[in-house]
C-alpha positions in Angstrom: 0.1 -15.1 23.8 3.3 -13.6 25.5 3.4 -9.9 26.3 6.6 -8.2 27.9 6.4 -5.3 29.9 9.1 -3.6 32.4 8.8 -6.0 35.2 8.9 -9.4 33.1 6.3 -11.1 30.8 2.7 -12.1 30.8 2.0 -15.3 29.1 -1.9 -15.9 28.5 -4.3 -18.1 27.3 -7.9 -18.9 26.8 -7.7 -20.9 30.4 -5.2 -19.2 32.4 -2.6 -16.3 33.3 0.6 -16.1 34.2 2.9 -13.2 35.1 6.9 -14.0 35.4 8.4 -11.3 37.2 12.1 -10.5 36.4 15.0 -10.5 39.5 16.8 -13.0 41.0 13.4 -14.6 42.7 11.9 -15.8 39.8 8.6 -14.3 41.1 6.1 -16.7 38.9 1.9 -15.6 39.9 -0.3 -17.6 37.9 -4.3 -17.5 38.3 -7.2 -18.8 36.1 -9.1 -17.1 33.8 -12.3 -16.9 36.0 -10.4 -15.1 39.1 -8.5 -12.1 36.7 -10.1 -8.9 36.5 -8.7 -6.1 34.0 -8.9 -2.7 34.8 -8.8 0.1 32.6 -9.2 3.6 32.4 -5.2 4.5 33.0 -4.9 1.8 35.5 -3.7 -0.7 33.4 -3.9 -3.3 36.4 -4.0 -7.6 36.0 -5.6 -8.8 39.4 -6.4 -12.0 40.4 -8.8 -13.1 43.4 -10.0 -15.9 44.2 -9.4 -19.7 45.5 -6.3 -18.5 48.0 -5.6 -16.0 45.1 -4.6 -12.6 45.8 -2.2 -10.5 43.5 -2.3 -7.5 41.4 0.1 -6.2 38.8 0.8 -2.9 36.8 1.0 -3.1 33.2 3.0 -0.5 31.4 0.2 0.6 29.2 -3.9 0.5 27.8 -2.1 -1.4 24.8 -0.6 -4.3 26.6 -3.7 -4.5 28.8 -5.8 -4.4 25.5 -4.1 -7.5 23.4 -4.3 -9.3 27.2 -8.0 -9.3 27.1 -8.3 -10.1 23.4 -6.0 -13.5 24.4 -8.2 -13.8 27.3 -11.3 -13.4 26.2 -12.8 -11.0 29.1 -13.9 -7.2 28.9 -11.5 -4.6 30.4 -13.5 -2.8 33.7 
C-alpha cells in the first residue's frame, strides 16, 4: 500500500512501515510493524518506538491514518 500526504509517501505492508520524506535529504524512517503505534482522535500521528527506534510523523488526515491501519493490520489508539 502507498499513501502520499504533504511531506512525502507512506508505503506499508503487513510486516513493515516506511515513511519517505520529500526535500533534498531523502529523509527515509522505516520501523516494523510491532514498534508503530497509530494515534487517532485528530492527531493523526505514525510513531515508531522501539529497538533504537524513535520517530513520529503527522499525517494530513483521520482518512490516510485510516487505510494505514487497514494495510497494517493494527487498531488506531
Amino acid at each position: 500500500m502507498n499513501i502520499t500526504f504533504s511531506e512525502g509517501r507512506v508505503i506499508a505492508n503487513q510486516y513493515e512501515l516506511v515513511v519517505r520524506l520529500n526535500g533534498n535529504a531523502r529523509v527515509m524512517l522505516q520501523a516494523m510493524v510491532d514498534d508503530v503505534t497509530l494515534m487517532g482522535k485528530g492527531a493523526n500521528v505514525i510513531t515508531a518506538m522501539g529497538s533504537g527506534v524513535n520517530w513520529s510523523v503527522k499525517l494530513d488526515n483521520a482518512q490516510q491514518l485510516e487505510q494505514i491501519a487497514q494495510s497494517l493490520g493494527i487498531a488506531i489508539q
